[in-house]
DRENSE-73080 format. One line per 2 residues: number of its first residue (from 1); their letters; for each residue x, y, z of C-alpha. Coordinates in Angstrom, 3 decimals, padded with zeros to 6 digits. Layout:
N
NUM = A = X Y Z  ...
REM end
This chain:
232
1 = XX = 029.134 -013.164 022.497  027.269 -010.382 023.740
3 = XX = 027.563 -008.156 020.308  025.651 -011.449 018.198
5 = XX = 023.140 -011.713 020.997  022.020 -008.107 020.515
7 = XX = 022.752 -008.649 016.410  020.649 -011.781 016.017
9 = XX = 019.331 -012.623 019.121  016.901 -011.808 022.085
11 = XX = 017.518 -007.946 023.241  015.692 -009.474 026.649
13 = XX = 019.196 -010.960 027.187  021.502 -008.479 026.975
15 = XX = 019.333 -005.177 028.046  017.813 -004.877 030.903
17 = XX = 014.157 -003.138 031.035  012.511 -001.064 030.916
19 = XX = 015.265 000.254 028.109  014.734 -002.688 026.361
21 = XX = 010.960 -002.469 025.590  011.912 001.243 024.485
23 = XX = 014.143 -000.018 022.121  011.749 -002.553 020.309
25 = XX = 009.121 -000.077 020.158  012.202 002.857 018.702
27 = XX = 013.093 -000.114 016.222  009.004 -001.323 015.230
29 = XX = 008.612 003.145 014.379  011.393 002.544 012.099
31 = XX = 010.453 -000.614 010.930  006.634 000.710 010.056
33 = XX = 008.242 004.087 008.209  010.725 001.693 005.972
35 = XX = 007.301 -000.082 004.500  005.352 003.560 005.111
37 = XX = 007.068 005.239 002.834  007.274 003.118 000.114
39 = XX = 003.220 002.823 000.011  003.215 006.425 000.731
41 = XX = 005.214 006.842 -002.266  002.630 004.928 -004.745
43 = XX = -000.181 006.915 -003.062  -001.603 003.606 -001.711
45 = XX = -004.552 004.081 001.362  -002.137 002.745 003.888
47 = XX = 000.360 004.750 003.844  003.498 006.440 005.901
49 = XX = 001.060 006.934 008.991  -000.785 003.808 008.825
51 = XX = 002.057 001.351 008.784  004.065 002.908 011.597
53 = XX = 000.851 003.023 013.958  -000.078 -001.167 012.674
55 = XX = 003.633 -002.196 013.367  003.975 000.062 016.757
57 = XX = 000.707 -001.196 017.691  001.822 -004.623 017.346
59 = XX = 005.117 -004.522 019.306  003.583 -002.824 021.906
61 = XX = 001.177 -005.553 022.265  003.967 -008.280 022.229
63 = XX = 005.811 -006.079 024.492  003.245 -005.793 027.354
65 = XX = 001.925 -009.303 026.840  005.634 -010.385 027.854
67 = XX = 006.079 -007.978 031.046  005.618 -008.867 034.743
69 = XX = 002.335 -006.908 034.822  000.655 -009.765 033.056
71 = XX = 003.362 -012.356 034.506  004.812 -012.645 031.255
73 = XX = 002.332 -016.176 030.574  000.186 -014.341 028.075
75 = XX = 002.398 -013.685 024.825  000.766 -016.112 022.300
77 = XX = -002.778 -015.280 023.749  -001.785 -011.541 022.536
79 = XX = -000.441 -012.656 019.535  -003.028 -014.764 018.577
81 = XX = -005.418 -011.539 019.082  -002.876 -009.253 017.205
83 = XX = -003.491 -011.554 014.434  -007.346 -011.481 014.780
85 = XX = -007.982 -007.606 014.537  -005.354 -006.825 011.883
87 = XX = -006.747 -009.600 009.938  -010.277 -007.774 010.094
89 = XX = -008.305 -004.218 009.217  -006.911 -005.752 005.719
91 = XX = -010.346 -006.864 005.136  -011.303 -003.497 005.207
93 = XX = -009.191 -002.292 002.540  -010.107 -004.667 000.007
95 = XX = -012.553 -003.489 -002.228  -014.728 -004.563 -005.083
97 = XX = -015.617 -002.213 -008.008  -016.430 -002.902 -011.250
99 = XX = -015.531 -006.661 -011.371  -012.110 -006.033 -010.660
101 = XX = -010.663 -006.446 -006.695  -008.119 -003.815 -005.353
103 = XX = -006.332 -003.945 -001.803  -005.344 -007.357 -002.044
105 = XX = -001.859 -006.005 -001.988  -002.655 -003.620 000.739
107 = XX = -003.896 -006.115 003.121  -001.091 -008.531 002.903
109 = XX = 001.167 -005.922 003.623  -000.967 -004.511 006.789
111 = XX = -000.361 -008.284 007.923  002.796 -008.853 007.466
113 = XX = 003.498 -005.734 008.913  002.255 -006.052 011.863
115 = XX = 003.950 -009.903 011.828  007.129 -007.595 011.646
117 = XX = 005.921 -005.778 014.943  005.257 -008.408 017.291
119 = XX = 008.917 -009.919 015.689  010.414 -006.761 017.296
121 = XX = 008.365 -006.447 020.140  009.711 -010.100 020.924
123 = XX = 013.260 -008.770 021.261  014.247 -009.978 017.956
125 = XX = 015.200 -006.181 016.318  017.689 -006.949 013.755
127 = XX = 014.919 -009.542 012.291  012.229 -007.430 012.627
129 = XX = 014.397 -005.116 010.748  015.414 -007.287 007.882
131 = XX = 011.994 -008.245 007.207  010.835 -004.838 007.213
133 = XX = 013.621 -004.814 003.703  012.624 -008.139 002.496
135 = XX = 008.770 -006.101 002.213  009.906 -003.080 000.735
137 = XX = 012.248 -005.771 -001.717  009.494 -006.973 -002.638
139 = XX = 006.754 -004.051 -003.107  009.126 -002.174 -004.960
141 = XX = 011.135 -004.382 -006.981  008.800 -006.994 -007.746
143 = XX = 005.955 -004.596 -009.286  008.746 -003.837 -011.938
145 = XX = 009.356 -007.578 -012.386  005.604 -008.164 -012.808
147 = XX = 005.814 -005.511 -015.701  008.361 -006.927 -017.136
149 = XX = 006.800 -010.145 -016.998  003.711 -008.992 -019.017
151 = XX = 005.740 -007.656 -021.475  006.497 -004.113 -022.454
153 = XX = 003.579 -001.098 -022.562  001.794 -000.371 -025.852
155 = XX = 001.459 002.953 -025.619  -001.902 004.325 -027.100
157 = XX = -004.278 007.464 -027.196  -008.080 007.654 -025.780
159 = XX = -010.053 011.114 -025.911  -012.388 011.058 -023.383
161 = XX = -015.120 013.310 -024.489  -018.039 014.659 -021.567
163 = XX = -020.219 017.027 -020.615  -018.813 019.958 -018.499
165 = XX = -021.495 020.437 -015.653  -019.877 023.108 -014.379
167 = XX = -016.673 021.544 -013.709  -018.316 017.800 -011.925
169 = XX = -017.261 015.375 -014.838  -013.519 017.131 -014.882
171 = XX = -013.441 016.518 -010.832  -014.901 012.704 -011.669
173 = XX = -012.546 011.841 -014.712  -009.302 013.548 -012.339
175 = XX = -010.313 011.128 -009.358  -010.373 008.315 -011.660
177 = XX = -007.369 008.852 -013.484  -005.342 009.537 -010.364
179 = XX = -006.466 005.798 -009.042  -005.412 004.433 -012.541
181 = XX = -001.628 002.374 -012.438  000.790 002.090 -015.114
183 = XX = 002.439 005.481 -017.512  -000.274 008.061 -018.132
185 = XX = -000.020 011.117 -020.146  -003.357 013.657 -019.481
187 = XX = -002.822 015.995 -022.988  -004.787 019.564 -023.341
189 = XX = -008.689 019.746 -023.047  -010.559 021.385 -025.489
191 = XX = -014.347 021.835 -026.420  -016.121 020.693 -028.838
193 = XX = -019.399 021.084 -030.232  -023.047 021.028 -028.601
195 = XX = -021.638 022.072 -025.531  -019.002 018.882 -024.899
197 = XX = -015.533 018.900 -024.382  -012.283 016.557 -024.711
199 = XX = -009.261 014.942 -022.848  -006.599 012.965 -025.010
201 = XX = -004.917 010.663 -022.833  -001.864 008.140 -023.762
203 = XX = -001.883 004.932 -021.904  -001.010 001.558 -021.618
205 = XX = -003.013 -001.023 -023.231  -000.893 -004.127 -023.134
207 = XX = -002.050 -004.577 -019.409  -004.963 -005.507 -018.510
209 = XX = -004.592 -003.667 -014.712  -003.172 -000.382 -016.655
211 = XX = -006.026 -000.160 -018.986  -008.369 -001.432 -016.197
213 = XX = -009.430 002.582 -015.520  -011.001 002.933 -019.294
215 = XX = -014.198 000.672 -017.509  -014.625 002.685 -014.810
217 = XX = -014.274 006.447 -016.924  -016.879 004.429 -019.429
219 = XX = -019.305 004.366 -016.229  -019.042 007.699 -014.755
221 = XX = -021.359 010.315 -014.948  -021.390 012.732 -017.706
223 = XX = -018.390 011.167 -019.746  -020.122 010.527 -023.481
225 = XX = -017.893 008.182 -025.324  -014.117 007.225 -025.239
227 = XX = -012.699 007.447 -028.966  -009.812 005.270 -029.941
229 = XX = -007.450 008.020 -031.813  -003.989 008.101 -033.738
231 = XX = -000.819 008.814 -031.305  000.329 012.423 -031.821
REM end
């Protein structure tokens, strides 16, 4: 009875504290660096670090709102402000540029993982712990089944052509390009007359979020023109 207890149930109830509390915060690290390192991986703002501090954070919370120190009659007044000031970090990270909105998919997962904190700082580990799968389930396998939704890529070519300043517009079009989502192939640079150069890139333009980045290299500073051009 004990083993399913600590499997599925309360750790209050079978460990005593404090090794409990050390526990849930132990499991909430590892729960945070499951869901880290997937948005690490995609080079998303909240990444590795981020995650593992929110869903800490929030178990630590849980887990002090439900000691003797406080009398252990405060947990949902915690929660509730848990809820409150992560909700006000994912608004942070949503962002509005160029008609389109990005960090939608960043907030929600700042939410729910903190959700997935105060679940372990509760006791409840081996749920907090499943969740923290079920999120990386469905960051990572669901953006492929979103592709494949849309259909497959039509790959195409774009040559960027811009004026040098002295290396600026390369630095500009590079930031750009390393926000941009879906398969992209950066070919050789070369110059071209008047003083301009060129960048050939192959892309996606089935998509409308992989060819989303062609707006915002059309409005940066020193890029000239985007020609459409044959595949090589």
């Amino acid at each position: 009875m004990d083993f399913f207890q600590v499997a599925l149930g309360d750790l209050h109830r079978v460990v005593q504290a404090p090794y409990c509390e050390g526990i849930s915060i132990l499991m909430a690290f590892l729960c945070g660096a499951i869901v880290g390192f997937e948005r690490e991986k995609g080079h998303k703002p909240a990444g590795l670090r981020t995650q593992i501090l929110i869903c800490v954070g929030s178990a630590i919370f849980t887990v002090v709102s439900m000691s003797p120190a406080l009398g252990g009659h405060e947990p949902g007044r915690i929660a509730a402000q848990i809820v409150t000031g992560v909700g006000f970090l994912g608004a942070g990270s949503i962002l509005r540029d160029h008609k389109q909105i990005t960090g939608l998919t960043t907030a929600a997962t700042i939410w729910t993982v903190s959700a997935v904190g105060i679940v372990v700082g509760a006791g409840y580990v081996t749920a907090g712990f499943l969740l923290s799968l079920g999120v990386l389930f469905v960051l990572g396998i669901f953006r492929q089944a979103e592709t494949l939704l849309g259909g497959r890529c039509t790959s195409v070519s774009t040559v960027v052509v811009y004026r040098p300043e002295k290396g600026k517009t390369h630095a500009l079009i590079v930031g750009v390009l390393d926000d941009a989502r879906g398969t992209l192939n950066v070919g050789d640079e070369n110059e071209r007359p008047g003083g301009l150069c060129e960048m050939r890139l192959q892309h996606c333009d089935h998509h409308r979020d992989h060819r989303a980045f062609l707006a915002v290299l059309a409005a940066t500073p020193g890029v000239e023109a985007l020609e459409k051009a044959p595949p090589p």
